[in-house]
DRENBA-203087 format. One record per residue (C-alpha): x negated, y, z negated; residue number from 1; residue in one letter. Coordinates in Angstrom, 2 decimals. Layout:
DRENPA        x        y        z   nr  rest
DRENPA        X        Y        Z  NUM     A
...
! end
This chain:
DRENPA        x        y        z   nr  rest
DRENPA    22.34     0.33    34.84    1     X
DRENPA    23.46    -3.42    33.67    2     X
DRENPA    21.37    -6.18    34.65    3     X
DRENPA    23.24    -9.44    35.50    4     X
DRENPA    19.83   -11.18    36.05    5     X
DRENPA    17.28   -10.96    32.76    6     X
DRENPA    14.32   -12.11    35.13    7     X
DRENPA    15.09    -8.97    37.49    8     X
DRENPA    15.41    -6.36    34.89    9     X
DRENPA    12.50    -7.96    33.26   10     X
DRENPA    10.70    -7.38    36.34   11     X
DRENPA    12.21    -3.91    36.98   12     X
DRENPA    10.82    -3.12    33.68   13     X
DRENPA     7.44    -4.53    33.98   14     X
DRENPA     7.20    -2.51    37.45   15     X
DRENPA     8.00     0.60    35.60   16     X
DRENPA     5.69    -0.04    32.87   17     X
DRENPA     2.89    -1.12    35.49   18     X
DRENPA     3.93     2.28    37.36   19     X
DRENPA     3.84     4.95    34.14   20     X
DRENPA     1.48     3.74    32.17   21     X
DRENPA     1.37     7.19    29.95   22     X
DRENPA     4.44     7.60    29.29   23     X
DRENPA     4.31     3.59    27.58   24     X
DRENPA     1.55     4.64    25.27   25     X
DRENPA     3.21     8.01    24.65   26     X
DRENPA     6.79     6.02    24.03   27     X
DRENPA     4.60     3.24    22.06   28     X
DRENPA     2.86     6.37    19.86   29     X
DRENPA     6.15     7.58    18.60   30     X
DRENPA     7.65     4.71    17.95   31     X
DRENPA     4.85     3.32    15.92   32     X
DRENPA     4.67     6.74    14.13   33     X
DRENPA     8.36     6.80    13.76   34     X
DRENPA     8.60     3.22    12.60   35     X
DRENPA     5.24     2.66    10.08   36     X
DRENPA     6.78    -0.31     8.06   37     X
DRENPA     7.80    -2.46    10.85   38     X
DRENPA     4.15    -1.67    12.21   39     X
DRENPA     2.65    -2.59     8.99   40     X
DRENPA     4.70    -5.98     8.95   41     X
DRENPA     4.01    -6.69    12.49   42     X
DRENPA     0.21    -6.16    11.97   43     X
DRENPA    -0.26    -8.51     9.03   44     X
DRENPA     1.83   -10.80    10.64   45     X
DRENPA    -0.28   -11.31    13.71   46     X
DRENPA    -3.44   -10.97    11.80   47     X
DRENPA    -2.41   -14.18     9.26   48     X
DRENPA    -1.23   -16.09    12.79   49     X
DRENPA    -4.48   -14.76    14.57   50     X
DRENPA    -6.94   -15.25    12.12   51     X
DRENPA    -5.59   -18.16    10.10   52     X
DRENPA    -2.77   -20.08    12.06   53     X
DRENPA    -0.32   -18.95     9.47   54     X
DRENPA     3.02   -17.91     8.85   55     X
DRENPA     4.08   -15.30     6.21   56     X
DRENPA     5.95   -18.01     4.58   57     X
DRENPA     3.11   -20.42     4.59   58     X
DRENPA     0.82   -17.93     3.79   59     X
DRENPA     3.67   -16.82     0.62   60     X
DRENPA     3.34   -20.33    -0.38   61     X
DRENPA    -0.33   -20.46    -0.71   62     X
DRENPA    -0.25   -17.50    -2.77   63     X
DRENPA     1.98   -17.59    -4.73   64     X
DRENPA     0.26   -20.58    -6.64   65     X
DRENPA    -1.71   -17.99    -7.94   66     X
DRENPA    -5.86   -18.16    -7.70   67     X
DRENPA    -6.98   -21.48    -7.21   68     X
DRENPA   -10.24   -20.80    -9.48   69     X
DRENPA    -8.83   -18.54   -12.46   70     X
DRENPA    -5.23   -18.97   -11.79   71     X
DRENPA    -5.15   -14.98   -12.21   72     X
DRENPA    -2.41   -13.67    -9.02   73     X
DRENPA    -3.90   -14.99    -5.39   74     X
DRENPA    -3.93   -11.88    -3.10   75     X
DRENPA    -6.34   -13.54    -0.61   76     X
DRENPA    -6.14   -16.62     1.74   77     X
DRENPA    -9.36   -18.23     1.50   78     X
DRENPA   -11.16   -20.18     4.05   79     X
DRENPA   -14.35   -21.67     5.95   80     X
DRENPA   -16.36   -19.09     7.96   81     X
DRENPA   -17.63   -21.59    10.01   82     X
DRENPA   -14.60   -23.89    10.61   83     X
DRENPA   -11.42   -21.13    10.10   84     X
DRENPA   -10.01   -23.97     7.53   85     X
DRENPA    -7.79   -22.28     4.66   86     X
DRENPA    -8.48   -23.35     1.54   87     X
DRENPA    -6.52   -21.63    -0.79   88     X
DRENPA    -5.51   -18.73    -2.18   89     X
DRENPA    -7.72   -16.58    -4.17   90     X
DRENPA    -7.68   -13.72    -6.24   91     X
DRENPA    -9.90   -10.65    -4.81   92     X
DRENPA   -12.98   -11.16    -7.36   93     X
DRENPA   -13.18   -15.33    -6.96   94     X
DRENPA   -12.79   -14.56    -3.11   95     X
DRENPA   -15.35   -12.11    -3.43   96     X
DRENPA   -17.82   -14.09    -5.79   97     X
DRENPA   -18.07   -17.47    -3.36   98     X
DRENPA   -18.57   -15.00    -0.20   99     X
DRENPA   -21.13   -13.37    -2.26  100     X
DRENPA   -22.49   -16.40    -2.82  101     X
DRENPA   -22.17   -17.69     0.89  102     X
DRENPA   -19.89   -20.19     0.23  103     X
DRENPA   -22.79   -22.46    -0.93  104     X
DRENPA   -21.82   -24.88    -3.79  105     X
DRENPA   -25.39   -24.96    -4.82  106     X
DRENPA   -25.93   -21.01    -5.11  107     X
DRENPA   -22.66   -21.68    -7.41  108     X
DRENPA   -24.12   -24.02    -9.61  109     X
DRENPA   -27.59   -21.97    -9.65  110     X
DRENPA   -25.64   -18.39   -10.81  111     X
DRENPA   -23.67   -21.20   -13.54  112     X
DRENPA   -26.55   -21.99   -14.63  113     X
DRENPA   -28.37   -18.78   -15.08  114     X
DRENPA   -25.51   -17.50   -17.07  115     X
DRENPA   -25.68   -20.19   -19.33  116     X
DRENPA   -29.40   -19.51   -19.16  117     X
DRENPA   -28.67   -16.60   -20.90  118     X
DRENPA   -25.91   -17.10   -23.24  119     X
DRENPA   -22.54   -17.58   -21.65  120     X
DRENPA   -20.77   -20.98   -22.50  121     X
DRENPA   -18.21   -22.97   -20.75  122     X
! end
């Protein structure tokens, strides 16, 4: 069946959908199983837009900088809990180490010091 109009067949559709609603998530299932790369792709995609306001490319920009604390490869987009502002990219352990530390400059320049404390120079 051709569709002249796109708003009709878009509603034909949507009827169908609304009307059959296992057969979507059966259809949906094998397609995602069928199709695990594009699914992959789609996923991170939404999650960087979702959860940071980013685009792959923005977030391939950031990253590819490399870590903004040891310069070692950035594999993490970095940002405020509390506000959702990126920062950066980070590499896993430097992400890791200021969440550990709850993003607290002063609990950063406490664990400096106490490795100093005990031996570690700058």
């Amino acid at each position: 069946m051709a569709y002249t109009d796109l708003k009709k067949m878009r509603a034909t559709k949507a009827k169908w959908r609304r009307a059959n609603p296992t057969k979507v998530r059966a259809m949906l299932a094998n397609w995602r199983a069928a199709n695990p790369e594009k699914v992959r792709a789609g996923d991170a995609k939404r999650k960087l837009k979702r959860n940071y306001g980013l685009s792959t490319e923005q977030a391939s920009a950031l990253l590819f900088n490399g870590c903004q604390i040891c310069g070692g490869k950035a594999t993490s987009i970095d940002h405020d809990h509390d506000t959702r502002k990126v920062r950066g990219g980070l590499c896993g352990n430097c992400n890791s180490g200021i969440g550990m530390l709850k993003d607290s400059p002063l609990l950063l320049v406490k664990a400096a010091a106490y490795l100093m404390d005990h031996g570690k120079e700058i």
